[in-house]
N, C-alpha and C positions, 0 to 999 in steps of 0.2 A: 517641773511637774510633767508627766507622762501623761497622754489620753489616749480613750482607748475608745469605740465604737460599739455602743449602747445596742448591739443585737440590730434588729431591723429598724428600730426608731431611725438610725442614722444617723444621733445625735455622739458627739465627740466628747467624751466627759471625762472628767479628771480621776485617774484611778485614786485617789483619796479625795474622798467625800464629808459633808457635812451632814452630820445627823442632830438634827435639832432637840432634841429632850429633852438634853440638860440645861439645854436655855431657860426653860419655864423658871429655873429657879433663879433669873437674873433681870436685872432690872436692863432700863434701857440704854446706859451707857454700855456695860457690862457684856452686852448682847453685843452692841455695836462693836467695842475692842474684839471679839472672840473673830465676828463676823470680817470684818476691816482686814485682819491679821490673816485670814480662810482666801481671800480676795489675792491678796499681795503673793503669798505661797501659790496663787495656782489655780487653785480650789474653784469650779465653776458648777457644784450641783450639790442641793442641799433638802434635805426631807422635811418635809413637818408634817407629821400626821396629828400632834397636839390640837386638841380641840380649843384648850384655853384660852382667851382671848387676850390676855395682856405678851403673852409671846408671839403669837399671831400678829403683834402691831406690832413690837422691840425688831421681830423679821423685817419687816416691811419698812420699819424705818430706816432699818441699817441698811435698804438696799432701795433705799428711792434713790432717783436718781442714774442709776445702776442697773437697774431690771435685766439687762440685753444682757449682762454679763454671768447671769446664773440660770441655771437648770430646775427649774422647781418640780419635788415629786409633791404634789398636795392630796391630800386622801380625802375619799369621798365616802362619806358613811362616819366617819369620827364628827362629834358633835356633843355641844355644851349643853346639860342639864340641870337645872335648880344649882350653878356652883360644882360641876364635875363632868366628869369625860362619858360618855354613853357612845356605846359601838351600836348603830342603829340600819335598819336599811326601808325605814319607816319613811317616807318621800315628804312628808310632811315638814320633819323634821331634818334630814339628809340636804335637802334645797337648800334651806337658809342659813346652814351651817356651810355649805361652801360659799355660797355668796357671800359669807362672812370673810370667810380664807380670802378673797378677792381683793375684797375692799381692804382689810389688812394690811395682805402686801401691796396695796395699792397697782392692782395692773389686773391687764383684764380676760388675761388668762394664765394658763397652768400646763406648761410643758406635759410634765407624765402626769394623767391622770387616775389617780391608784385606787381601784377596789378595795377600800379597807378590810384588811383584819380577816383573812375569811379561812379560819383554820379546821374546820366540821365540814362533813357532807353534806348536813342537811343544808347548813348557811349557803353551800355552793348552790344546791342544788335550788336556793330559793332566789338567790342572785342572778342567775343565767336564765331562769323560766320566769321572771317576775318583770315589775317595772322596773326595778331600780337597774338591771343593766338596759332598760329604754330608754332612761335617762341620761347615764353615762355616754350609748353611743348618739342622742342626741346633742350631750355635751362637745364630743370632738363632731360631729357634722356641723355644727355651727361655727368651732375653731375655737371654742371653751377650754377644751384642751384641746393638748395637739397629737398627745398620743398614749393609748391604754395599757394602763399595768396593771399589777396587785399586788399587795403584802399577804405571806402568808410561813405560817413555822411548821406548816404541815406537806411531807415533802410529798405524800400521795396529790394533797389539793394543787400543790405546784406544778405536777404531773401534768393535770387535768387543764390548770392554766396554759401551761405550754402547746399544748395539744389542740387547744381550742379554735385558733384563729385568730380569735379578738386580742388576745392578749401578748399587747408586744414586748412586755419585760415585764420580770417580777423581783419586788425585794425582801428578800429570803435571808433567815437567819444560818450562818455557815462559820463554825469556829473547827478547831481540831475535837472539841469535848461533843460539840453537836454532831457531828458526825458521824459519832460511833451510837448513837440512838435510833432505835427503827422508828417511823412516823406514830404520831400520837397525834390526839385532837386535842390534848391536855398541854398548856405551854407549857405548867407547872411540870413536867416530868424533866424537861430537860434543865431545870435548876436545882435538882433532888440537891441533898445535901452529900450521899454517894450513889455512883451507879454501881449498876453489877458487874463485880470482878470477873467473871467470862467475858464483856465486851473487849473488841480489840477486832480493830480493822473499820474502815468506813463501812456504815450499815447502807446492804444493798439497793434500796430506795431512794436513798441518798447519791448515792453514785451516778444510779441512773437517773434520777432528775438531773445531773448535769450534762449527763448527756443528751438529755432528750432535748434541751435548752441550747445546748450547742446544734445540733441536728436542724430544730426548727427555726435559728438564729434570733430565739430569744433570751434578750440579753439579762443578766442579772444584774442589780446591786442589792450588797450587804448590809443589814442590821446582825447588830450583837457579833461583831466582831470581837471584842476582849470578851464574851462570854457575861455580862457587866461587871468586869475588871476578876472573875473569879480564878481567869486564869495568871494573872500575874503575882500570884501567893500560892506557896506551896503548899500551903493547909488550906486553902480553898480550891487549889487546883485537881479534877478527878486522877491526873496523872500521876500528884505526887512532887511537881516540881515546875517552878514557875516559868510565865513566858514572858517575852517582852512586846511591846507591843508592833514595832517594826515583824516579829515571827509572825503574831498572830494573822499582820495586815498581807504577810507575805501568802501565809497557806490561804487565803481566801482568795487571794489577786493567782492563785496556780488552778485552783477550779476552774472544769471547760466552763464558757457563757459568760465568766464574771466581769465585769467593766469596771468595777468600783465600790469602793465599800466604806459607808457612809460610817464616819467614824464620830462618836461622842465625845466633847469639847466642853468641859468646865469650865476651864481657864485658859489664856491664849498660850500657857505652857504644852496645855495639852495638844494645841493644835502644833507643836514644835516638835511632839515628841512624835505623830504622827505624822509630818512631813517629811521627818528625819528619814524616813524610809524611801524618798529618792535618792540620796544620797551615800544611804548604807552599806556596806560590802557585802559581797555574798557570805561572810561568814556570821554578821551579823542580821544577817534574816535568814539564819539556819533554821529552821525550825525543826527539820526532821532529825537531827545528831540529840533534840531536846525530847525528841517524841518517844525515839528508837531506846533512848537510853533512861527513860522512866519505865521507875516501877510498876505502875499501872499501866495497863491498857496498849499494848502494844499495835503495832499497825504491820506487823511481819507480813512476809509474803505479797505484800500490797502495793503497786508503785502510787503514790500521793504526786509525781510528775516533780520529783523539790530539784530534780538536777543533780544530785551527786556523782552520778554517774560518771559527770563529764570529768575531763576530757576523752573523747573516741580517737584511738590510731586513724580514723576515718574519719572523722570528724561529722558522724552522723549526732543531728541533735536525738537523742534515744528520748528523751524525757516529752517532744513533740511525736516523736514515732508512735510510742507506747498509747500518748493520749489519742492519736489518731486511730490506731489499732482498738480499741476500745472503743472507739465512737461505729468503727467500722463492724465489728463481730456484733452489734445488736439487731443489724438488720441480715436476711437473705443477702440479697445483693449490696455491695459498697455506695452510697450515698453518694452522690457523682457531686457535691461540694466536699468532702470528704477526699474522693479519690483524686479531684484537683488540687487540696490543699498536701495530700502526698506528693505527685507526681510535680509539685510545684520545689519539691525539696533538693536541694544540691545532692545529698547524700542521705542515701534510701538506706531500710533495714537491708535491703541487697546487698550494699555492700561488706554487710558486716563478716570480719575474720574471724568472728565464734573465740576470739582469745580471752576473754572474759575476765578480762579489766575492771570494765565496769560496775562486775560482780564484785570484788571486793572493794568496792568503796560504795554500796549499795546500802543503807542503813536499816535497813526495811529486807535485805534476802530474798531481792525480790528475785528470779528466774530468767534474767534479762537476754542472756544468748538465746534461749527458748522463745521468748516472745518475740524478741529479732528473727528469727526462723519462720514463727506463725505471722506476724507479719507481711511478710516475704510473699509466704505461699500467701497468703489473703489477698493484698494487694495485686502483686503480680501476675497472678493468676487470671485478673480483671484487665492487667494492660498488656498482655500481650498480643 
């Protein structure tokens, strides 16, 4: 297993994650083998934002004992009503639903502590000016938790997350099909049953919240990585043709900011078939030769960062360049984390011989001698 540095938290987490949901539907052995099997592979951070309370214990069972070895994101604001889940940020009710989480997993605090669910402006706008983020940063001043996130599907509110201070990771839904959606407050939009046949290309909002995520070094993890499995059929797929689940984990782990991407676990096959992705060739976590070559929805012109490019006569990594260059052209001046993580490179777009290689094995068309050029001038320009 591979770890990767959770943004400013500083914590170390396993680029395959454990997202809890599908537990709810499993009794307490059932939990434990899924959990057991997450442990053994690697696997050291897992979410539960589930309010219910019999999965909240099946957790905590399969991890007494064990507590030091995982990452918990617990969400604050998900909570049990009359037999159901209620998104609340009513403090009455928000308090004794965490202390519920606590006791649960039996420990007496909560790694990331997540702002649930908070996909509208108004919800933001009543979480930041109200009590309930008084309580939250009362929670990590005390060491309740240890450090502040949020979930959300709205990539403007993500924005606004990243932007803020308080928020030092957020977990954000990120597949190849969400992508190409501009921000909504409606989740429903991005599981329509088709999008519209003009999408194609990552929607500009989207983009830039990752980069703004990388810029402020806050770090991401993923929900809704398979899309909830819509993209592995090619009749549920918006593209037209199916993926696997090693691609999907792959395009989500190439976004700037991502750490990890809490993947959904029925069975402990599933967690097999999700692990298999340390292990898998680059040809099988191609995802872009699957993207470029469906019917639907094309990502032309666009680099998605997949690597194909390589190998460089110069052995410049282009796929880091590019993403650098991008993070660089959104500000005035270059980001002086930015321009050291260039100037830290063996081989710069400077070197490049304009022979344009890499264009043809590009799947996407993307312009790649050009951007090595505006790179050049961008960068260099600043170091000399």
């Amino acid at each position: 297993m591979n770890y990767r540095r959770l943004g400013k938290t500083e914590l170390m987490v396993s680029e395959i994650g454990l997202g809890g949901e599908w537990l709810e539907r499993h009794n307490t052995d059932e939990c434990k083998a899924i959990i057991d099997l997450c442990e053994e592979k690697g696997i050291n951070i897992l979410d539960c934002w589930m309010s219910e309370p019999n999965v909240r214990s099946n957790i905590g069972a399969a991890i007494r004992g064990k507590r030091e070895r995982w990452y918990i994101q617990g969400h604050i604001g998900s909570t049990w009503q009359n037999g159901q889940y209620v998104r609340t940020r009513n403090l009455e009710q928000v308090k004794p639903a965490f202390e519920d989480l606590l006791t649960r997993m039996g420990t007496d605090y909560i790694d990331l502590g997540m702002i649930h669910y908070v996909d509208q402006e108004a919800d933001w706008n009543q979480v930041v000016n109200g009590p309930f983020l008084e309580y939250v940063f009362d929670l990590k001043k005390s060491g309740v938790i240890r450090h502040i996130g949020m979930s959300t599907h709205n990539p403007l509110i993500a924005k606004k997350a990243a932007e803020s201070g308080f928020v030092e990771m957020i977990l954000f839904s990120i597949n190849p099909a969400f992508d190409l959606l501009p921000a909504s407050e409606d989740i429903n939009t991005y599981f329509a049953d088709e999008y519209d046949a003009n999408l194609g290309g990552i929607a500009p909002e989207r983009a830039e919240l990752y980069k703004v995520c990388e810029q402020n070094d806050v770090g991401i993890t993923v929900m809704k990585g398979y899309a909830g499995g819509r993209l592995f059929k090619a009749e549920t797929s918006p593209f037209g043709v199916p993926m696997t689940p090693v691609q999907c984990i792959h395009y989500a782990l190439t976004r700037p900011a991502v750490a990890s991407i809490m993947a959904g676990f029925d069975t402990p096959e599933h967690v097999l078939d999700a692990v298999a992705y340390e292990t898998a060739s680059e040809e099988e976590k191609d995802y872009a030769s699957v993207l470029a070559g469906a019917p639907r929805h094309a990502y032309s012109g666009q680099c998605t960062y997949c690597g194909h490019c390589k190998p460089c006569p110069k052995d410049i990594d282009i796929a880091m360049v590019n993403k650098l260059y991008d993070l660089a052209a959104m500000q005035p001046d270059v980001p002086a984390s930015v321009k050291a993580h260039y100037e830290a490179m063996e081989h710069t777009a400077a070197d490049c011989i304009a022979c344009g290689g890499c264009e043809t094995r590009c799947p996407f068309h993307v312009p790649i001698v050009e951007r090595m050029k505006r790179a050049a001038e961008r960068f260099h320009s600043t170091t000399d």
